[in-house]
Jmol script that loads the backbone (N, CA, C; Angstrom):
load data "model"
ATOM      1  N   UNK A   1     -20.474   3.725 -17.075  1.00  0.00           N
ATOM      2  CA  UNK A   1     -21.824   3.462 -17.522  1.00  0.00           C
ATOM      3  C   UNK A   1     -22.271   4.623 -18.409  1.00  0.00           C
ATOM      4  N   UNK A   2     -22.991   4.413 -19.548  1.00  0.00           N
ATOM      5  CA  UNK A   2     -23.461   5.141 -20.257  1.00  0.00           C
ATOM      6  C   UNK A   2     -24.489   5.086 -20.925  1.00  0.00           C
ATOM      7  N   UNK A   3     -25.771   6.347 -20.660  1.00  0.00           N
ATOM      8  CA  UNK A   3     -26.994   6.087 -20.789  1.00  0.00           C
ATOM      9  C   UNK A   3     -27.130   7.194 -21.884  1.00  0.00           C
ATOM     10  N   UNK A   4     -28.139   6.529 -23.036  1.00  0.00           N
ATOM     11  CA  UNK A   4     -28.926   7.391 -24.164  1.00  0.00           C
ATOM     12  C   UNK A   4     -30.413   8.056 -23.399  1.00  0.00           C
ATOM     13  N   UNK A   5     -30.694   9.016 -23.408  1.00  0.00           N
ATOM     14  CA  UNK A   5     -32.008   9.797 -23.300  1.00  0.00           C
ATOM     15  C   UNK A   5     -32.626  10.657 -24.296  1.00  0.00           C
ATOM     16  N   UNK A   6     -33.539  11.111 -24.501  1.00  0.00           N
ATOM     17  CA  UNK A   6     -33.937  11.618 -25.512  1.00  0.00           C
ATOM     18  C   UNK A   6     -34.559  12.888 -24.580  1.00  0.00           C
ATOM     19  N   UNK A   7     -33.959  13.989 -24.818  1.00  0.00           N
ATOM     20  CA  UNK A   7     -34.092  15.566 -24.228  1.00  0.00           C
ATOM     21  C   UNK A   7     -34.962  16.702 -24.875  1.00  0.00           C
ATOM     22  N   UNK A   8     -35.856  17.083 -23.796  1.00  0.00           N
ATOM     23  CA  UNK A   8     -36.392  19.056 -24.780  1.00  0.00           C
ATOM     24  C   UNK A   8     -35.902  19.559 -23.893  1.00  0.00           C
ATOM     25  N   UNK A   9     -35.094  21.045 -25.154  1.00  0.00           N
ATOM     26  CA  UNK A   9     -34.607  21.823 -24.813  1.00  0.00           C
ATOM     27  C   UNK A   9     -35.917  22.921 -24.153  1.00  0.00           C
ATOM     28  N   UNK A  10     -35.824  23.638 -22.850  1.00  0.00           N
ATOM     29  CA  UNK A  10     -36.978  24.621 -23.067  1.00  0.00           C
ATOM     30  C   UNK A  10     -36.800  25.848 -23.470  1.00  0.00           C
ATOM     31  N   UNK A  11     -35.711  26.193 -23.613  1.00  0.00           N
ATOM     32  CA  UNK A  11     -34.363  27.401 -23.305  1.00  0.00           C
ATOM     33  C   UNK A  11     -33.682  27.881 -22.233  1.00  0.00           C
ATOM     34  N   UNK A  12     -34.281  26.997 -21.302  1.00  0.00           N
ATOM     35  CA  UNK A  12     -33.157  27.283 -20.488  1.00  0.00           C
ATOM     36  C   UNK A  12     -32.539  26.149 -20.023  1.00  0.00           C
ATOM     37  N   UNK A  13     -33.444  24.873 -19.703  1.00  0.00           N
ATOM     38  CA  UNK A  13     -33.286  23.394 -19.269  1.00  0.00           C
ATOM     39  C   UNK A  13     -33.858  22.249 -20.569  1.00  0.00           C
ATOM     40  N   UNK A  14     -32.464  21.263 -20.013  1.00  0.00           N
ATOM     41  CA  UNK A  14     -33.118  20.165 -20.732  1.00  0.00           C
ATOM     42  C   UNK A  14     -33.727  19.022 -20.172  1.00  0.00           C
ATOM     43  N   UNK A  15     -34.803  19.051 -20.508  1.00  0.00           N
ATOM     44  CA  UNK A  15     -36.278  17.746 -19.907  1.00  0.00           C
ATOM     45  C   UNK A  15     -35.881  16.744 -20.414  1.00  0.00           C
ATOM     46  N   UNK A  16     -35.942  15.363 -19.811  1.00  0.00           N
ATOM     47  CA  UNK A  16     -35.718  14.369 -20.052  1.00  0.00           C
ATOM     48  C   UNK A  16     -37.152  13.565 -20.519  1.00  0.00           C
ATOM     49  N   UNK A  17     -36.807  12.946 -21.936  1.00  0.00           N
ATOM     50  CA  UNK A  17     -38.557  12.275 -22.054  1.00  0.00           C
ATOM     51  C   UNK A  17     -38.542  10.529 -20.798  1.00  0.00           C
ATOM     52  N   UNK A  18     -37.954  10.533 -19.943  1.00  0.00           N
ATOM     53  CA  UNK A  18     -38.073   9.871 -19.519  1.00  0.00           C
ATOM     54  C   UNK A  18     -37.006   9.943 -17.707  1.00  0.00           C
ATOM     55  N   UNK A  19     -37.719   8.983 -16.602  1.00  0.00           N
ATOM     56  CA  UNK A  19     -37.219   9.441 -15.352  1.00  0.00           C
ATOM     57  C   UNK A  19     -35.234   8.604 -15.472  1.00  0.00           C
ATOM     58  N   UNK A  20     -34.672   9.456 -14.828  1.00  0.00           N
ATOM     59  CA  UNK A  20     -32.931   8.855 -14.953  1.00  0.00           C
ATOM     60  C   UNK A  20     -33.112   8.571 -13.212  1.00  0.00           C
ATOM     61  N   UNK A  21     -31.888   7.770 -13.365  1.00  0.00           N
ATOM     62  CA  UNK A  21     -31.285   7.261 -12.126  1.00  0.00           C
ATOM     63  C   UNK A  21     -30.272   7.908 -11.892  1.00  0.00           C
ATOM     64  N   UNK A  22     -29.955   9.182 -11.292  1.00  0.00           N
ATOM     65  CA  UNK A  22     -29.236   9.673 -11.672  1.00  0.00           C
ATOM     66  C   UNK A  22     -28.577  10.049 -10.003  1.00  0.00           C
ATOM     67  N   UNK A  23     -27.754   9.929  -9.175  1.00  0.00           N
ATOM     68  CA  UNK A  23     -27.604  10.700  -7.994  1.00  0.00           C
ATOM     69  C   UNK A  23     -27.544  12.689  -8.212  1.00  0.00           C
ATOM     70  N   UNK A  24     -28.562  12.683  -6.864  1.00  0.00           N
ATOM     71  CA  UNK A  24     -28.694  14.288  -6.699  1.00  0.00           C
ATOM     72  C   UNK A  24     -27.179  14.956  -6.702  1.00  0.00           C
ATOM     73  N   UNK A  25     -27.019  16.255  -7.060  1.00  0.00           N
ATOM     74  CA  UNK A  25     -25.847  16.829  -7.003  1.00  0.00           C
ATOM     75  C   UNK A  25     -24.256  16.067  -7.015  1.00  0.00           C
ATOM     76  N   UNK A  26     -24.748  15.759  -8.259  1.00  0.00           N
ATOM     77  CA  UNK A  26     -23.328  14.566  -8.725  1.00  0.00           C
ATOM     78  C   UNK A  26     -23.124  15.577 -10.356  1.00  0.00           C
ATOM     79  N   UNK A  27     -21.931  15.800 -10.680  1.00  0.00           N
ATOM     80  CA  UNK A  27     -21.782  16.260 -11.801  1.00  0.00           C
ATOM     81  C   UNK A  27     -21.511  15.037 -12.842  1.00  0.00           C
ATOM     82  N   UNK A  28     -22.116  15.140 -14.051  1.00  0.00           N
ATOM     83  CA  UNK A  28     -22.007  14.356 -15.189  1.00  0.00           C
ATOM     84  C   UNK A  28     -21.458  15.365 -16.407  1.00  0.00           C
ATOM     85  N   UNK A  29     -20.614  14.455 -17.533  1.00  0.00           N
ATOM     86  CA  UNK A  29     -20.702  14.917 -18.918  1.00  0.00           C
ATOM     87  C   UNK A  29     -21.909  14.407 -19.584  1.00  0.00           C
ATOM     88  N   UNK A  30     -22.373  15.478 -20.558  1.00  0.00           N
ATOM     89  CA  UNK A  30     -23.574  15.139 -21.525  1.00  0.00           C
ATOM     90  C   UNK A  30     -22.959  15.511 -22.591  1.00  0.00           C
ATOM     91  N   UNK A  31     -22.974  14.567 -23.642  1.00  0.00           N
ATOM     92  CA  UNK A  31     -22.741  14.804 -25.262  1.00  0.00           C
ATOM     93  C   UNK A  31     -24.208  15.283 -25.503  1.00  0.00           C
ATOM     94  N   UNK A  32     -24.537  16.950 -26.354  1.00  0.00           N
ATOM     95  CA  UNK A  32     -25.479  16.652 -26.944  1.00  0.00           C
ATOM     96  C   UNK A  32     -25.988  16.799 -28.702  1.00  0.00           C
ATOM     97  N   UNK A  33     -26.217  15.899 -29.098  1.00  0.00           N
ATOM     98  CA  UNK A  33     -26.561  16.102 -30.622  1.00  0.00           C
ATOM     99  C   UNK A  33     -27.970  16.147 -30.759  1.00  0.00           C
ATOM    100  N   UNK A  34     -28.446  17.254 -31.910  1.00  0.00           N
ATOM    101  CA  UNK A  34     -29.603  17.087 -32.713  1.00  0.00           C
ATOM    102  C   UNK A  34     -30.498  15.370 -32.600  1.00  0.00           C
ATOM    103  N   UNK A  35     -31.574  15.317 -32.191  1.00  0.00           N
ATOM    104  CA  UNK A  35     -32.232  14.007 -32.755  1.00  0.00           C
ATOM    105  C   UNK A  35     -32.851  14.880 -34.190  1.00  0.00           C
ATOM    106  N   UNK A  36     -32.048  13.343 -35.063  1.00  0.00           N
ATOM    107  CA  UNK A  36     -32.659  13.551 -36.811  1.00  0.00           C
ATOM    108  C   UNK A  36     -33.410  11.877 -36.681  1.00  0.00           C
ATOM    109  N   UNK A  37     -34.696  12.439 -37.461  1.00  0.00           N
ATOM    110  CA  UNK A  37     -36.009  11.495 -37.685  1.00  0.00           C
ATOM    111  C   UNK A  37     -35.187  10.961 -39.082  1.00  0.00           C
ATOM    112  N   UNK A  38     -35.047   9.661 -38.885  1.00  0.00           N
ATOM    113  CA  UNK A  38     -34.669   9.245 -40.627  1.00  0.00           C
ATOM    114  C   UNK A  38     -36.489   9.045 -41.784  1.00  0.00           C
ATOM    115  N   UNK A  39     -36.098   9.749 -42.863  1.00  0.00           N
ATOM    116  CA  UNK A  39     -37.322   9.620 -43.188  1.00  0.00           C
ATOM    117  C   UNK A  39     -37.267   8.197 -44.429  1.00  0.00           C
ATOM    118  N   UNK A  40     -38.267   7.612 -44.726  1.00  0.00           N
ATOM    119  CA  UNK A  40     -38.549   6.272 -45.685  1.00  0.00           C
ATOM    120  C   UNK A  40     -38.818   5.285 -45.181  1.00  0.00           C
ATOM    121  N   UNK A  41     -38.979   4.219 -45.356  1.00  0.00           N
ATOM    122  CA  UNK A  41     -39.438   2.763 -44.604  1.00  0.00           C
ATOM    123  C   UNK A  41     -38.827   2.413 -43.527  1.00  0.00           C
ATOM    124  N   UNK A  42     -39.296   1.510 -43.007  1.00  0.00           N
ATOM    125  CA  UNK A  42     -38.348   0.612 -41.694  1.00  0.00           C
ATOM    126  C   UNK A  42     -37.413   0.301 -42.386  1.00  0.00           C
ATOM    127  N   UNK A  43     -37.227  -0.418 -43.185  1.00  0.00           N
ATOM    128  CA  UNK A  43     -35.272  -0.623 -43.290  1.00  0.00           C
ATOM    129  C   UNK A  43     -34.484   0.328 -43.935  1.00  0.00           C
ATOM    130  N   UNK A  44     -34.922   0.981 -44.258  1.00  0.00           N
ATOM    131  CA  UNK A  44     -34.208   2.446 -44.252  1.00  0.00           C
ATOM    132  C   UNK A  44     -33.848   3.205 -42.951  1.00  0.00           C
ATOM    133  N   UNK A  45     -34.377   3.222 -41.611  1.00  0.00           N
ATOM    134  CA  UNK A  45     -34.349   3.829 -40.692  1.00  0.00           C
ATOM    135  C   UNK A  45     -33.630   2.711 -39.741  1.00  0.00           C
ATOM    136  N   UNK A  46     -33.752   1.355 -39.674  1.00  0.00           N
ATOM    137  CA  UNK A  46     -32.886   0.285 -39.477  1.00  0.00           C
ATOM    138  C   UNK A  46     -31.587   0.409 -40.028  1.00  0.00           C
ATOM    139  N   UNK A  47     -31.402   0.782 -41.142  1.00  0.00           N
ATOM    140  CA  UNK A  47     -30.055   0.755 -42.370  1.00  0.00           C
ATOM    141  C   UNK A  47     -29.126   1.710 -41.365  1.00  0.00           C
ATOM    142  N   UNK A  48     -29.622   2.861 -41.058  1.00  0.00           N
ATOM    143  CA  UNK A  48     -29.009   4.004 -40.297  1.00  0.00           C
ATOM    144  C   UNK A  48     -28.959   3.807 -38.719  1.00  0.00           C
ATOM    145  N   UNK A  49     -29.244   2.985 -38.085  1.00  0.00           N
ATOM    146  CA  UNK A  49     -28.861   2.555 -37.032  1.00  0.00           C
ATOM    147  C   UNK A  49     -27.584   1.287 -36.839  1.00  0.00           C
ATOM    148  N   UNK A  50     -27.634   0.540 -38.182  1.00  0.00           N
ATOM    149  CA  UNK A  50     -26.401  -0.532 -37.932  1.00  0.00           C
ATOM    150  C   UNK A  50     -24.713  -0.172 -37.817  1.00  0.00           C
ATOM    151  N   UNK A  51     -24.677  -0.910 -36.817  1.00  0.00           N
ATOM    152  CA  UNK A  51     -23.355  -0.584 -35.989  1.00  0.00           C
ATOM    153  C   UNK A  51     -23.515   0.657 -35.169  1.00  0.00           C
ATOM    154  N   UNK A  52     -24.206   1.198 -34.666  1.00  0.00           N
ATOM    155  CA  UNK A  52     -24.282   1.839 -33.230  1.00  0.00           C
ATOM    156  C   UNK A  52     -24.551   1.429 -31.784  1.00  0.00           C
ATOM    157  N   UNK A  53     -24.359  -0.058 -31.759  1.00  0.00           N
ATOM    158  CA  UNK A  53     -24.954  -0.896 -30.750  1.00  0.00           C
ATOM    159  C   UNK A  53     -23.505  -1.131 -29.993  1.00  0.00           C
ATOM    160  N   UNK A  54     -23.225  -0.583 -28.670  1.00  0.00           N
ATOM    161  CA  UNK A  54     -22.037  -1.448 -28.652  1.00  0.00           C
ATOM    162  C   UNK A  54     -22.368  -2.440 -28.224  1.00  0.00           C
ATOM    163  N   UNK A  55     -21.861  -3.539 -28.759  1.00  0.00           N
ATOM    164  CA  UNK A  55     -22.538  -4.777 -27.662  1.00  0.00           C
ATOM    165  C   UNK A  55     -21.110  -6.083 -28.125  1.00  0.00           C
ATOM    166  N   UNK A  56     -20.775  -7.049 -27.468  1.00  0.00           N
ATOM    167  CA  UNK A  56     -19.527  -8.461 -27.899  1.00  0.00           C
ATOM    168  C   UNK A  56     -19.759  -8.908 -28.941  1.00  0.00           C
ATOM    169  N   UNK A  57     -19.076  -9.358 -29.877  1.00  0.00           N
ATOM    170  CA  UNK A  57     -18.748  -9.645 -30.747  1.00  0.00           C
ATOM    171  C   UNK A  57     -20.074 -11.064 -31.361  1.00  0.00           C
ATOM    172  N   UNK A  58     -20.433 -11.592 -29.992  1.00  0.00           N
ATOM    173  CA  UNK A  58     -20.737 -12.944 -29.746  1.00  0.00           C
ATOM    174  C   UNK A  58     -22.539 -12.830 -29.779  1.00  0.00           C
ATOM    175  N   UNK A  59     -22.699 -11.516 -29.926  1.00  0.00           N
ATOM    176  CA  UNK A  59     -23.677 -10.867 -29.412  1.00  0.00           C
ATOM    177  C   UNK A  59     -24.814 -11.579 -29.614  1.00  0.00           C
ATOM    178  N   UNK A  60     -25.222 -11.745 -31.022  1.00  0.00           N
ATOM    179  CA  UNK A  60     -26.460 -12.529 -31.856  1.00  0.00           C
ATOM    180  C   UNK A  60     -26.622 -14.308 -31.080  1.00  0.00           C
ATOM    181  N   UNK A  61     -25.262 -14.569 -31.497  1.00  0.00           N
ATOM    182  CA  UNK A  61     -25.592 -15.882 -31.200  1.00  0.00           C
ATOM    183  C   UNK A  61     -25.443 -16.257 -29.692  1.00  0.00           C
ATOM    184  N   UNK A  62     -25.442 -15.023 -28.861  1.00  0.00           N
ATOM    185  CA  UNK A  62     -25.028 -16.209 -27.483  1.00  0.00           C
ATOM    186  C   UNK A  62     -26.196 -14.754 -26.848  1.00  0.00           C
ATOM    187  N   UNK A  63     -27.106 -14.742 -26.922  1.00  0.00           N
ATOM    188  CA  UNK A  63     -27.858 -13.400 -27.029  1.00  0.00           C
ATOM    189  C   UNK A  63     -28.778 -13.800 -25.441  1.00  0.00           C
ATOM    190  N   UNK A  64     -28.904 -15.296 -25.685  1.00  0.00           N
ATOM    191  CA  UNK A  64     -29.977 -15.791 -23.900  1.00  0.00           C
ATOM    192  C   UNK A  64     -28.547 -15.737 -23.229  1.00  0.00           C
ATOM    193  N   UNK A  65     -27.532 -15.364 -23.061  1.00  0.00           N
ATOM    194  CA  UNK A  65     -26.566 -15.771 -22.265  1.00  0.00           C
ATOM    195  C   UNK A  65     -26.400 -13.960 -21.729  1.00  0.00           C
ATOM    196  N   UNK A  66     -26.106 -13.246 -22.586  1.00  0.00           N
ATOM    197  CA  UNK A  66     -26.223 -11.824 -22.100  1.00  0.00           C
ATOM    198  C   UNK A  66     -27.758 -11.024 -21.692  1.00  0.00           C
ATOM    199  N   UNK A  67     -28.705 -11.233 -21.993  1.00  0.00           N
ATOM    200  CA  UNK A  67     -30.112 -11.070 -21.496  1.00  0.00           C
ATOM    201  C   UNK A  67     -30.245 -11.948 -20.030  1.00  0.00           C
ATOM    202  N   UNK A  68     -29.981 -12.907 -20.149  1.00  0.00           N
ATOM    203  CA  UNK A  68     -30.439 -13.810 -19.352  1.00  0.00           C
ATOM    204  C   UNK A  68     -30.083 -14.413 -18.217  1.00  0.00           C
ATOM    205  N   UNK A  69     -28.827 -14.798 -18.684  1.00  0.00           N
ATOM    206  CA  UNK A  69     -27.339 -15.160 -17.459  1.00  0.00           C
ATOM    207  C   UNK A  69     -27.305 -16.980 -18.030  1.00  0.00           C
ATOM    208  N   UNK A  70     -28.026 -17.251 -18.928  1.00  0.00           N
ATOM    209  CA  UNK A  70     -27.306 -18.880 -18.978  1.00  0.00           C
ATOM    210  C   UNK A  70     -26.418 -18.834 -19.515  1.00  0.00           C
ATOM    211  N   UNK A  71     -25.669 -20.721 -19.689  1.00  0.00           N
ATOM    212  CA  UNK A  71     -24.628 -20.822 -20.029  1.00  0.00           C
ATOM    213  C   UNK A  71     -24.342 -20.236 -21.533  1.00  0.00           C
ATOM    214  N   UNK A  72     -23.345 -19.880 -22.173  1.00  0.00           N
ATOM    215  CA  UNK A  72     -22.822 -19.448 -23.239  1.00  0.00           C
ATOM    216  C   UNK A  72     -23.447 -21.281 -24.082  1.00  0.00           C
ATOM    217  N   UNK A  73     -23.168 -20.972 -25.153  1.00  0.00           N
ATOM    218  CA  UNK A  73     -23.342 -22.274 -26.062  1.00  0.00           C
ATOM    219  C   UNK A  73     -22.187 -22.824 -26.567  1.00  0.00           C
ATOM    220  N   UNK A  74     -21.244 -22.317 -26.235  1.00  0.00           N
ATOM    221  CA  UNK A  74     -19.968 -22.491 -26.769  1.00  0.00           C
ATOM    222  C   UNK A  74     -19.508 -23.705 -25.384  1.00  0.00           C
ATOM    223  N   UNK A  75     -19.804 -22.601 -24.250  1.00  0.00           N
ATOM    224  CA  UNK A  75     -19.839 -23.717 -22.944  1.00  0.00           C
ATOM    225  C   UNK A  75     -20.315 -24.732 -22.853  1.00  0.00           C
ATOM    226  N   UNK A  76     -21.645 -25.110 -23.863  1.00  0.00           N
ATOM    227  CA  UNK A  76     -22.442 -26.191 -23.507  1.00  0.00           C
ATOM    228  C   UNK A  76     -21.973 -27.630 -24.491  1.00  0.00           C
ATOM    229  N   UNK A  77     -20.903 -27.180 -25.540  1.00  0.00           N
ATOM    230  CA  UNK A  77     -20.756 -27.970 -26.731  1.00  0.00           C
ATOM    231  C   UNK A  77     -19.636 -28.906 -25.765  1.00  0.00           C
ATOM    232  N   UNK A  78     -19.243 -27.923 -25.027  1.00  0.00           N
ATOM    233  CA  UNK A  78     -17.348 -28.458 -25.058  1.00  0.00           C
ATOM    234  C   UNK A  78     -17.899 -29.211 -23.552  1.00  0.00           C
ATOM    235  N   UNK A  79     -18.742 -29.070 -22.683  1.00  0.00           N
ATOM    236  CA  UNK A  79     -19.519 -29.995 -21.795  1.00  0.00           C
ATOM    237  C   UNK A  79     -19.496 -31.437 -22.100  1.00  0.00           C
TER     238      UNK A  79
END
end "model"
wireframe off; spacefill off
backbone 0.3
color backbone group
């Protein structure tokens, strides 16, 4: 499992802008990179996010089936 958070450094600890699920005294790896603000319009700042999603191939079109749990549509044709 792998979770994105968005961190302040204080200098000595990093704060999480938000609460984790995390078990007490469990060691984890953290990748950490710079957050960069993309600057110019929404699809400019959209433009620089495509393809960082991992998500199936199937993703768009069968999208109530992974949100949701219904049948795939592919399932429902061949029904």
């Amino acid at each position: 499992m792998s979770t994105v958070v968005t961190v302040t450094f204080d200098g000595r600890a990093l704060l999480p802008e938000s609460l984790l699920d995390l078990k007490l005294n469990t060691q984890y790896v953290a990748t950490i990179e710079p957050l960069t603000l993309a600057e110019g319009n929404a699809w400019d700042v959209l433009e620089t996010m495509i393809g960082i999603v991992d998500a199936p191939e199937d993703w768009a079109a069968e999208h109530d089936h992974y949100l949701y749990g219904t049948s795939k549509r592919a399932d429902k044709k061949e029904a």
